[in-house]
C-alpha positions as CSV (number, residue, x, y, z in Angstrom):
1,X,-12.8,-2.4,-11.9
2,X,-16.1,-0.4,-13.4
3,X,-19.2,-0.1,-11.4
4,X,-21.4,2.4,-12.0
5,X,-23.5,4.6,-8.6
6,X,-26.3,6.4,-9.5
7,X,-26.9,10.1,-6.8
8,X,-30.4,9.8,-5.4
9,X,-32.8,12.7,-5.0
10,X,-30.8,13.9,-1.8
11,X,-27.5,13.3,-3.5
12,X,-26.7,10.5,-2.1
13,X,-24.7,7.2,-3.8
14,X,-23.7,4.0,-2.2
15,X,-20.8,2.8,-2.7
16,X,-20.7,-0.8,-4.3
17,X,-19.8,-3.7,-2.2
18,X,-16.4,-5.0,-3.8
19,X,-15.3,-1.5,-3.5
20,X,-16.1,-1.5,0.2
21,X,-14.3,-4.8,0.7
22,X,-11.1,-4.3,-1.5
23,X,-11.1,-0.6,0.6
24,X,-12.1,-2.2,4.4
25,X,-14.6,0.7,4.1
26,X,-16.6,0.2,7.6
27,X,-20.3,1.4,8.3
28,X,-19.9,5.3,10.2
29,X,-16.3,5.6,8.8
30,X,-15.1,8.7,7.7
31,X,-14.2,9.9,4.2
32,X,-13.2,13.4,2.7
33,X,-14.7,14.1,-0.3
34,X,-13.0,16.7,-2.8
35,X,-12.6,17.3,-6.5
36,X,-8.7,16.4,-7.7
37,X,-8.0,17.1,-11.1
38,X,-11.5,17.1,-12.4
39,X,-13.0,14.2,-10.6
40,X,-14.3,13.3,-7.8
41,X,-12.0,11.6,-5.2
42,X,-12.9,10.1,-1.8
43,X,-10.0,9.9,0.7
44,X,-10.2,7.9,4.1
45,X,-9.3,10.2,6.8
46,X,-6.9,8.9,9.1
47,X,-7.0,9.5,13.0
48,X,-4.1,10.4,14.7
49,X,-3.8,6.9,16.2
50,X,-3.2,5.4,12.5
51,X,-0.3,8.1,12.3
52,X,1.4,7.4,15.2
53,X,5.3,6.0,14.0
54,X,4.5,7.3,10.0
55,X,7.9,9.3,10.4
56,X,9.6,6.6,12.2
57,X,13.3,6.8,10.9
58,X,13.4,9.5,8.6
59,X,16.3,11.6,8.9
60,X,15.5,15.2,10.7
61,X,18.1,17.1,9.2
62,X,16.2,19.1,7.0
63,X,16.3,23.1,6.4
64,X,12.7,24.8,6.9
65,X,13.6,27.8,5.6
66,X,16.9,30.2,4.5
67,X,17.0,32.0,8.1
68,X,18.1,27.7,9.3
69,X,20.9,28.1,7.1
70,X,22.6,30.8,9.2
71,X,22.3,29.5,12.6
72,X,25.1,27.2,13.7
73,X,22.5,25.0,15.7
74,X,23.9,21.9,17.2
């Protein structure tokens, strides 16, 4: 999918409508604009809401750092 935005005098692009609609973008939503390997990306940002249960079931036994590996924590 190609569609091409043009930036206004005030920098400002609109983002096409089947983009909106394959993305769900919403009117007053939130995005994060930032420059990822040489182009510009726009990321939905995500309240903690739409995190809650994102780490449901993965395992917790994990080492954060070497210091972990000394204690004999049960």
């Amino acid at each position: 999918m190609m569609n091409t935005v043009t930036v206004s005098p005030k920098f400002q692009i609109v983002i096409p409508k089947e983009i909106r609609n394959r993305l769900s973008i919403k009117p007053g939503q939130k995005l994060t604009a930032m420059v990822w390997d040489g182009q510009l990306t726009f990321v939905s940002q995500l309240s903690l809401a739409d995190l809650r249960g994102i780490c449901a079931g993965m395992e917790n036994d994990f080492v954060r750092d070497r210091s972990d590996l000394d204690k004999d924590v049960h």
